[in-house]
Every structure is written in C-alpha cells, then in structure tokens.
C-alpha positions as a LaTeX table, in Angstrom:
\begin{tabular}{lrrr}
\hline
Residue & $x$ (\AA) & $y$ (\AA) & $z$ (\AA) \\
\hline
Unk1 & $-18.81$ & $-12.30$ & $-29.69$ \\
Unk2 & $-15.76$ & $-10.70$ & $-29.53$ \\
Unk3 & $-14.64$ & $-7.31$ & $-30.71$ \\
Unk4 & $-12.50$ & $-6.62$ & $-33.55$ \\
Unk5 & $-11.25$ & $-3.30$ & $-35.18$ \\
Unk6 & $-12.82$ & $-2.84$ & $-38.62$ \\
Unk7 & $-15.31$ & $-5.87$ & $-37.70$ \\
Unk8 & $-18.90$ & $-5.10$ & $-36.22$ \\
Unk9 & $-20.92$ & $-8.80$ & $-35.71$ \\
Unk10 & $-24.03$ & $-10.01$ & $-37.64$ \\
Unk11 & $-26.86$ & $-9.26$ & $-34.79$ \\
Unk12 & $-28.19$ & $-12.45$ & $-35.37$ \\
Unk13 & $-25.50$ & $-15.01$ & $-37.02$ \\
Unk14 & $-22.37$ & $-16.45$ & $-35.26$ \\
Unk15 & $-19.46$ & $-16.33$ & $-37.02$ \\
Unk16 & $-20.31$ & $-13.66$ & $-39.49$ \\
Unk17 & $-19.32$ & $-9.97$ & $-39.54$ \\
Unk18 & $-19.36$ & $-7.50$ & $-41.36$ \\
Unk19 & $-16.86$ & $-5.47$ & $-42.97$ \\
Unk20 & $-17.14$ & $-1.46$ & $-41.62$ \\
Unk21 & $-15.29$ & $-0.18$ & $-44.76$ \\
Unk22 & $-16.71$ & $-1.66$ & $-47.62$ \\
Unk23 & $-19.74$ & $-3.07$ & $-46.05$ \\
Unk24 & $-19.43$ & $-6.71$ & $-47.30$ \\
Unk25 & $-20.42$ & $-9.91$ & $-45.17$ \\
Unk26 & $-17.74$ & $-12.13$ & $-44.17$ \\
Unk27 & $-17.62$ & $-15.40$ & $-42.49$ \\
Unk28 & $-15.03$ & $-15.73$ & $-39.74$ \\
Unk29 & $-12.81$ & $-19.33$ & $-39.83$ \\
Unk30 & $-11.61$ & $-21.10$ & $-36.93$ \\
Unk31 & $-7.83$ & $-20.10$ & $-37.63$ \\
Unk32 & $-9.31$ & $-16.44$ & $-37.60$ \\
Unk33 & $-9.35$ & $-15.07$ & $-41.17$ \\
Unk34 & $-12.03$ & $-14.17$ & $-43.02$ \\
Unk35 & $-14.03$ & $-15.38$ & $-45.86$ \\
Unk36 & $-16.38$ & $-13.44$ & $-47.78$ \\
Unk37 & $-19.27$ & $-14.40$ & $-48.69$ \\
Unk38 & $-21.05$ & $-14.43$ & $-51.66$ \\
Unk39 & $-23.50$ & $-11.49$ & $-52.51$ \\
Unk40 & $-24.53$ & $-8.87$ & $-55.01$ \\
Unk41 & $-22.45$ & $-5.63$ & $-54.86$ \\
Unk42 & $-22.60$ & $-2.43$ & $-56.01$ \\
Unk43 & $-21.01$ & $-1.69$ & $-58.97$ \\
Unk44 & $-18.52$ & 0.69 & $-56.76$ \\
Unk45 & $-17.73$ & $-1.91$ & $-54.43$ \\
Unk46 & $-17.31$ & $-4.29$ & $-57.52$ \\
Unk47 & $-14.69$ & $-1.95$ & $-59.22$ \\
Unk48 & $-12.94$ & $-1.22$ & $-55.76$ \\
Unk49 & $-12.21$ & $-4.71$ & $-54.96$ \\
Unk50 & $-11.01$ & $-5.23$ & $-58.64$ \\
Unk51 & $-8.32$ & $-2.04$ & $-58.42$ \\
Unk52 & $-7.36$ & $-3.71$ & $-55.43$ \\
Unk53 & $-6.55$ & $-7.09$ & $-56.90$ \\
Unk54 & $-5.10$ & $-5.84$ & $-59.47$ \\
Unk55 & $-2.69$ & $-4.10$ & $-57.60$ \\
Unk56 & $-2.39$ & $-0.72$ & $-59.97$ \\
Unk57 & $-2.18$ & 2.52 & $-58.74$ \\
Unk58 & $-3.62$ & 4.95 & $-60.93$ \\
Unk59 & $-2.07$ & 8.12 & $-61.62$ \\
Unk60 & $-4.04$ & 11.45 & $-60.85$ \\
Unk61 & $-4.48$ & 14.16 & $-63.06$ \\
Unk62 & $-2.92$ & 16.58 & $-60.54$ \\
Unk63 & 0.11 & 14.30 & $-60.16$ \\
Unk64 & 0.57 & 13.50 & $-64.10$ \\
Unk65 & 2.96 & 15.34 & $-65.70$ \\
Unk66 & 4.08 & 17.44 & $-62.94$ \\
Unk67 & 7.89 & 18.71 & $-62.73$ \\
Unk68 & 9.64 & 19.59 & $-60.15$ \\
Unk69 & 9.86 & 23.93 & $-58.82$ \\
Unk70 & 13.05 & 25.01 & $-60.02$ \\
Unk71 & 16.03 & 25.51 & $-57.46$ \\
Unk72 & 17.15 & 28.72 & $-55.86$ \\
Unk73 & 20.30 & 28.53 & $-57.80$ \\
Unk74 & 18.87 & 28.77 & $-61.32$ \\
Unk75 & 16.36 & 31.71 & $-60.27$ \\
Unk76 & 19.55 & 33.56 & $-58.75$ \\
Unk77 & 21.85 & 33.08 & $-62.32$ \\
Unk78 & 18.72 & 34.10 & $-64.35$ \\
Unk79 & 18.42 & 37.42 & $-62.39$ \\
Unk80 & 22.02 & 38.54 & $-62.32$ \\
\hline
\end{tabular}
C-alpha cells in the first residue's frame, strides 16, 4: 500500500485507511478520493464534521466585540 500524508492503511483491509485527524475509516476509490464509511462517532467528531458542512465560523469570545487600539494621533491631541 502506498503512503499518503494524513492517511495511515487499515493493517488488514485493502483499500481502506484511516483518517489521522479525525480518526474515521475511509474507503479509497479507484479515481483516488475517499469515501467514508459508515460508523458510530463520537459525539465530538459528530459536531465537528457538522461545523464543517455547514461552513460557519463561529466567533470567539476574545474576538467579539473587540475595537481597534486607538492611533498615535488621538493620544498626542488628548495630551497637549
């Protein structure tokens, strides 16, 4: 079996890897993409695929409602 980044092979199946990031079994096609195959997942793995589809981002809380450091310019007028 052949190497491939991200991909280590099922020790006994051809044509099935597995997925080093989310640990999920896929089967390989002939064209070379990947199917996955059905199995139970964890509830994280079930909510990170979803916020992938989805294709939101969500907002932080140390990002929301953050403004922008004042300038130089309006420190230097306030302390004239």
């Amino acid at each position: 079996m052949e190497d491939i980044e991200g991909w280590e092979p099922h020790p006994t199946r051809k044509n099935i890897y597995k997925n080093l990031k989310t640990g999920l079994l896929y089967r390989r096609r002939e064209s070379g993409s990947f199917d996955r195959i059905p199995q139970k997942m964890t509830e994280h793995q079930e909510l990170e695929d979803f916020r992938k589809a989805s294709g939101l981002v969500a907002m932080t809380s140390r990002s929301r409602g953050r403004t922008p450091p004042p300038s130089d310019k309006t420190l230097a007028e306030e302390s004239e």
